[in-house]
N, C-alpha and C positions, 0 to 999 in steps of 0.2 A: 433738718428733721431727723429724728430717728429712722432706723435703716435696717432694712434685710439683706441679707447674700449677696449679691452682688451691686446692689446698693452700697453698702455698706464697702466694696472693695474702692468704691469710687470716694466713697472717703476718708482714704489715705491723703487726699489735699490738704498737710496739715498747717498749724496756724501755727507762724513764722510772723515776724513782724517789719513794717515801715514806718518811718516816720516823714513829719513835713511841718511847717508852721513853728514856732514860738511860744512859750507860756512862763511866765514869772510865776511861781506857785506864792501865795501868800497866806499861811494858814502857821495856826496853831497846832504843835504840835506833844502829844503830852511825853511828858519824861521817863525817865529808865528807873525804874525801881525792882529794888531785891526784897524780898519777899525775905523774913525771919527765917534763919534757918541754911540759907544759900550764900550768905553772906563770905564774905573772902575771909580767910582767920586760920590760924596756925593749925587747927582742930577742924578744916573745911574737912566734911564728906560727903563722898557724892551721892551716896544713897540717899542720905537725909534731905541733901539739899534740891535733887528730885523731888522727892515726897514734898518738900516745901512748893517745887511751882505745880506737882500736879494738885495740891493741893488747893490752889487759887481758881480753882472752876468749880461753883457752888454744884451742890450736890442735884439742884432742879434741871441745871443747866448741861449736867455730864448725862442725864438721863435723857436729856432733850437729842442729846449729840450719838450717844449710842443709839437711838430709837431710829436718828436719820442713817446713819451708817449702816446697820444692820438691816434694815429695810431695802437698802443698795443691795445685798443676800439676796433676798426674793427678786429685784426684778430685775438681776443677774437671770434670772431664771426665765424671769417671763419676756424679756427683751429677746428670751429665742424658741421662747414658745408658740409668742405670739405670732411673729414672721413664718414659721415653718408650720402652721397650720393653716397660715393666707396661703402663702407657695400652694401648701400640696393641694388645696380647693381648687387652688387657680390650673393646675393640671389635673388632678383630679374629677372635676366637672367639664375637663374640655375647652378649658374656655382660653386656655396657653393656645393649642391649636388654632382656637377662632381668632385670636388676636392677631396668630403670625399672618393668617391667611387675609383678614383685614388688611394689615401692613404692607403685605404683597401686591394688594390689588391697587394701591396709591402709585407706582413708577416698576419699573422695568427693573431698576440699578435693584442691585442686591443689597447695599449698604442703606440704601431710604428704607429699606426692607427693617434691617436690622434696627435702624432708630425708632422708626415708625414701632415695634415692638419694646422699645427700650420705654419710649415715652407713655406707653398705654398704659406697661407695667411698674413705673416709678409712681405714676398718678395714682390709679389703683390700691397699689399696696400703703401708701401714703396715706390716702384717707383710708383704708380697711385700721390701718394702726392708728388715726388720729386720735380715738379716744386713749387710747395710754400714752399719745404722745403729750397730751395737753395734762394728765394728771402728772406723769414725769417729768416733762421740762416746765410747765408753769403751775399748776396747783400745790403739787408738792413743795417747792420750791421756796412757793409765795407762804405755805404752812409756816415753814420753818422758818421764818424770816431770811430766807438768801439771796430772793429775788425780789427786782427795785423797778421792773418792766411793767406794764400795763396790757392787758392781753389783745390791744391794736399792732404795736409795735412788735411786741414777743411771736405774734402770729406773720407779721409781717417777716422777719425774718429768718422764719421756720420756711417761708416759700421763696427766700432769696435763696437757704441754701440746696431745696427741694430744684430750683431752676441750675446749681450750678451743680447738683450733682446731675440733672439732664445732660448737661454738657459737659461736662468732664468725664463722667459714666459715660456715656455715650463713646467720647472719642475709646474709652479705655475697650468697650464692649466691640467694635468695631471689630477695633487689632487683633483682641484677640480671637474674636469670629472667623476673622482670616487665618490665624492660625490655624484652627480647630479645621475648616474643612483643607490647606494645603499641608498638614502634619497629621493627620489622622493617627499615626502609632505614636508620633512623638511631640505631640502638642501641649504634653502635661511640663517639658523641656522647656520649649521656648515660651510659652503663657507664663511660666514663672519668670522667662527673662524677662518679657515684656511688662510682668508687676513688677520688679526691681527697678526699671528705669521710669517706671509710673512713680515710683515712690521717690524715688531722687529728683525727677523734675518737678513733681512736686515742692520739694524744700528751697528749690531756686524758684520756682515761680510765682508761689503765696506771699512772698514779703511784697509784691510788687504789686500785683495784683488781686490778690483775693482779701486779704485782711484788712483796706481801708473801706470795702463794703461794709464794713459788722462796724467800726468802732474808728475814733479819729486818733492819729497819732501826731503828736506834737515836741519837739523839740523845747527840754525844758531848760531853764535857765536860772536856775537858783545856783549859784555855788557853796551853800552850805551843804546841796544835796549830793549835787556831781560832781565836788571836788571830792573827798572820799574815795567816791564811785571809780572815778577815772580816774583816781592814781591807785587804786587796786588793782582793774584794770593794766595799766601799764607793768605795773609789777608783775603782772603775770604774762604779760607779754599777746594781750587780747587787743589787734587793732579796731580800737575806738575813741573817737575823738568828739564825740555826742552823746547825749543819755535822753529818752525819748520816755514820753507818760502817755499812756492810751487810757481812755476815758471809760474806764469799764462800770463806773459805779453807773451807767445808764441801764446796767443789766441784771447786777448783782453786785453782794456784800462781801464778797471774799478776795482776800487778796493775794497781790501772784506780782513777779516780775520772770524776765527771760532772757539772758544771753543768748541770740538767734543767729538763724541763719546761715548759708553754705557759701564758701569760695564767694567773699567778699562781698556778698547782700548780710553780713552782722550785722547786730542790731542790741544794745542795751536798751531792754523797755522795762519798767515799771507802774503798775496801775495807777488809777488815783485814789484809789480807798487803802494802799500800801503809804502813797505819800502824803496821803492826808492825817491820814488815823495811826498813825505807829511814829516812835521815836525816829530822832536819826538813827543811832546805834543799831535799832531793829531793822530798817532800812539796810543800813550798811551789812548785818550779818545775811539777809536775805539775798543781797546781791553777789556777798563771797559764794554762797550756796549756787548760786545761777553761774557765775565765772565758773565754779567747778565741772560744770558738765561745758562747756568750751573747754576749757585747758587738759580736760581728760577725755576729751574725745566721745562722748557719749553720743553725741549725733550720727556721729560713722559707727560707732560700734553698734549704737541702737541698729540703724541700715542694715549692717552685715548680719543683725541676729535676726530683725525679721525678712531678710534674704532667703536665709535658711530654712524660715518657717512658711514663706512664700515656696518654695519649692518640694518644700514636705506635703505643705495642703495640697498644691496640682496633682503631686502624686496621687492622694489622697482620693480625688475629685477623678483622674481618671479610671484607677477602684471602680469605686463606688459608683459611678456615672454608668461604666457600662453593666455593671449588674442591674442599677437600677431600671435603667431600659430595656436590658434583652428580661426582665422580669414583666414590667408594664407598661414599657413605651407602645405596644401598640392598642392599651387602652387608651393611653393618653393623647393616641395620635403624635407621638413623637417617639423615632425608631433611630435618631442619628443624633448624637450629642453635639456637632455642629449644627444642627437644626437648631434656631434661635428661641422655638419654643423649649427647647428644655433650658433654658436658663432658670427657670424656679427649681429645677431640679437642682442646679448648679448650687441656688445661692443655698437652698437646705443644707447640703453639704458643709458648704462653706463655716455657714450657722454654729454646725455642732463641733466641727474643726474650731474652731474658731473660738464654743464655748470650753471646752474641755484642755484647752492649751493655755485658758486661761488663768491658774495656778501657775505654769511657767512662764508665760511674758508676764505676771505679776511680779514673781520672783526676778525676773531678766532686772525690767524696772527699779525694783524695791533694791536688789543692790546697786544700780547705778544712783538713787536716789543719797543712799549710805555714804558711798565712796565722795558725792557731793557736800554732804553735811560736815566730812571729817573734813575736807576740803576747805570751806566756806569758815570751821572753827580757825584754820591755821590763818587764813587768807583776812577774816576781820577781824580775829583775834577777839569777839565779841559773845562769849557762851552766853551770860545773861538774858543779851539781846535777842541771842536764837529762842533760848529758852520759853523767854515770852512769845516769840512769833508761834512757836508750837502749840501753848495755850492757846491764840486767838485762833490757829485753825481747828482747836476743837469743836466750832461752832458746828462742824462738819465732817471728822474725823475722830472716831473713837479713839479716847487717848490708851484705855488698859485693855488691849483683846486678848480673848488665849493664845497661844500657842498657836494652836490650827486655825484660828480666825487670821491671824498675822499669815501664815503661808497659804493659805487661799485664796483671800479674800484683798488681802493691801498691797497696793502696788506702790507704798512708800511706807518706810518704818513705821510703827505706831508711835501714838505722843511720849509713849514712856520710855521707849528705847533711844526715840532722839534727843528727851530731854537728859537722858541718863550720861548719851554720848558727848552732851554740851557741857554738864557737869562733870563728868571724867577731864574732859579737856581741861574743864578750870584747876578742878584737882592739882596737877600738873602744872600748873602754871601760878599757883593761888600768890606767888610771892612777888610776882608780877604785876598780877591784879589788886592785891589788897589797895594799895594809895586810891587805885581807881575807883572800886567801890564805895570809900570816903567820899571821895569828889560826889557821885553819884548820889549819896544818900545828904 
């Protein structure tokens, strides 16, 4: 489900992938075409030949796609407004204090203390957001044609991951409860180490555990598909000997692949709405783009930058935390920031930490997304193919934003700057490519 403060810290669990099983894929698949304009020729430019594919998204259909993107703007907004005005009800009205006090009076141990309060206030806040979480993850969704769930399943597993942020939050809220009362001056120190190794065990333990709850993965077996794949692959020197399809169209229309995983749980996955509905070539440049963030280290780097940003917000949160108590913790009946009732207090914090640094892990992102692309161009050698995968994700991504919409708002280049850097590349190489685009056409 959607999440608050330290909600929200519990779902750093991120989704890594496993496979298991077999599947022959058998499907048609449609071909690679170049749009007038883009075409390979002594006289290629890439501006023009830009304009040629952004030109291929009818004009109903780009207004459809800006309407969904920009609308992500506003509930940017409300995805922390609405959590940070549950929080401060829920201290505010007193009702953090009753809850801890509840919790307390089930056992003796301190730590059933702390669950028994973890669990009151995940359910709570869970339903206080349910209405915006049902217009955000399934109405909306279902508007724009992206979602393919039915609101049994979609609700069902809105409270698979409501149950494993129980328990996953839980252990994380624990530890660092113990921090807070045996660190009293220096807990903002070690609660950051403690999210650092939350966030790495994390990446070893999802591929195995957590991602065959949401979707299945299966070992595919076509070799038109994975030969390509795995001999790119080895080129770049990515140990994998498999290439895995996860059944996503059971959820949504959009598609995605992934070179996963840490210290030897990798993982080559591709959707099935990627394998089904797009060329090989499209295929193939999608999957150079995924190699790139493995052979360029984007997982560790990712790590190391929100490392830093984990230890800037503890700061942040020990600030703020004690002003805000010695100002109205003892309205709220809460005077000690290890006191398990101020956790609302915490995840508000967290919240606007969290929304305001959002322009720089977008940026963090949107260049490692770049550094991927140019990657992915050299590695399948396939501009075209990228090309077009850019258009189909317009279904959901504004292809032309300004300026300031691109550094706030995208955490991956916009359509027109990846189609541009696809077309550069061809530029570059058009003498190469010409016969091919023959063949093609």
């Amino acid at each position: 489900m959607r999440s608050s403060g330290l909600i929200t810290a519990a779902g750093f669990v991120v989704a890594l992938f496993l496979g298991h099983g077999s599947v022959q894929a058998q499907v048609t698949r449609p071909s690679l075409e170049i749009p007038t304009g883009a075409e390979a020729s002594p006289g290629f430019d890439a501006e023009t030949a830009t304009r040629a594919y952004l030109n291929l998204l009818p004009p109903e259909a780009r207004e459809r796609s800006d309407a969904y993107f920009e609308g992500g703007y506003w509930l940017l907004l409300w995805d922390t407004l609405v959590p940070t005005i549950i929080l401060l009800a829920i201290l505010g009205t007193g009702l953090s204090a009753r809850m801890r006090d509840l919790a307390s009076r089930v056992t003796r141990w301190h730590t059933v203390h702390v669950l028994g309060y973890w669990l009151q206030l995940v359910v709570l806040v869970s339903v206080l957001e349910l209405p915006l979480t049902v217009y955000q993850g399934y109405v909306r969704e279902h508007h724009y044609g992206l979602a393919t769930q039915s609101f049994g399943p979609w609700l069902g597993e809105q409270l698979l991951g409501m149950g494993l942020t129980l328990v996953f939050g839980g252990v994380l809220i624990v530890v660092l409860n113990r921090v807070l009362r045996m660190a009293p001056r220096t807990w903002w120190v070690w609660g950051s180490v403690v999210v650092i190794a939350f966030l790495t065990l994390s990446g070893l333990i999802a591929p195995v555990f957590i991602n065959p709850l949401f979707n299945d993965y299966t070992e595919l077996d076509d070799p038109e598909v994975t030969g390509p794949i795995l001999s790119m692959a080895r080129a770049n020197g990515i140990p994998a000997s498999e290439v895995y399809v996860v059944d996503a169209s059971r959820q949504s229309t959009r598609i995605s692949a992934n070179v996963s995983g840490l210290l030897g749980t990798e993982r080559i996955t591709l959707n099935d709405n990627l394998l089904e509905g797009t060329s090989l070539e499209e295929i193939e440049s999608v999957m150079g783009h995924e190699m790139g963030h493995y052979v360029l280290h984007h997982a560790y780097t990712g790590l190391f930058f929100y490392s830093v940003l984990a230890v800037l917000m503890f700061a942040v949160l020990f600030r703020a935390s004690r002003w805000g108590l010695a100002r109205w913790g003892e309205r709220w009946s809460v005077t000690d920031v290890a006191d398990v009732a101020a956790l609302p207090l915490l995840g508000v914090i967290m919240l606007w930490f969290l929304f305001l640094a959002t322009p720089l892990t977008n940026t963090v992102t949107r260049t490692q997304e770049y550094e991927a692309d140019i990657f992915g161009l050299n590695a399948a050698r396939q501009p075209d193919a990228f090309a077009r995968v850019v258009v189909r994700l317009a279904d959901y991504r504004k292809l032309e934003p300004k300026p300031w919409e691109e550094l706030l708002f995208f955490d991956h280049p916009s359509g027109r700057t990846r189609i541009f850097a696809a077309m550069r590349w061809k530029a570059e190489h058009v003498s190469e490519l010409g016969k091919g685009d023959a063949r093609q056409e």
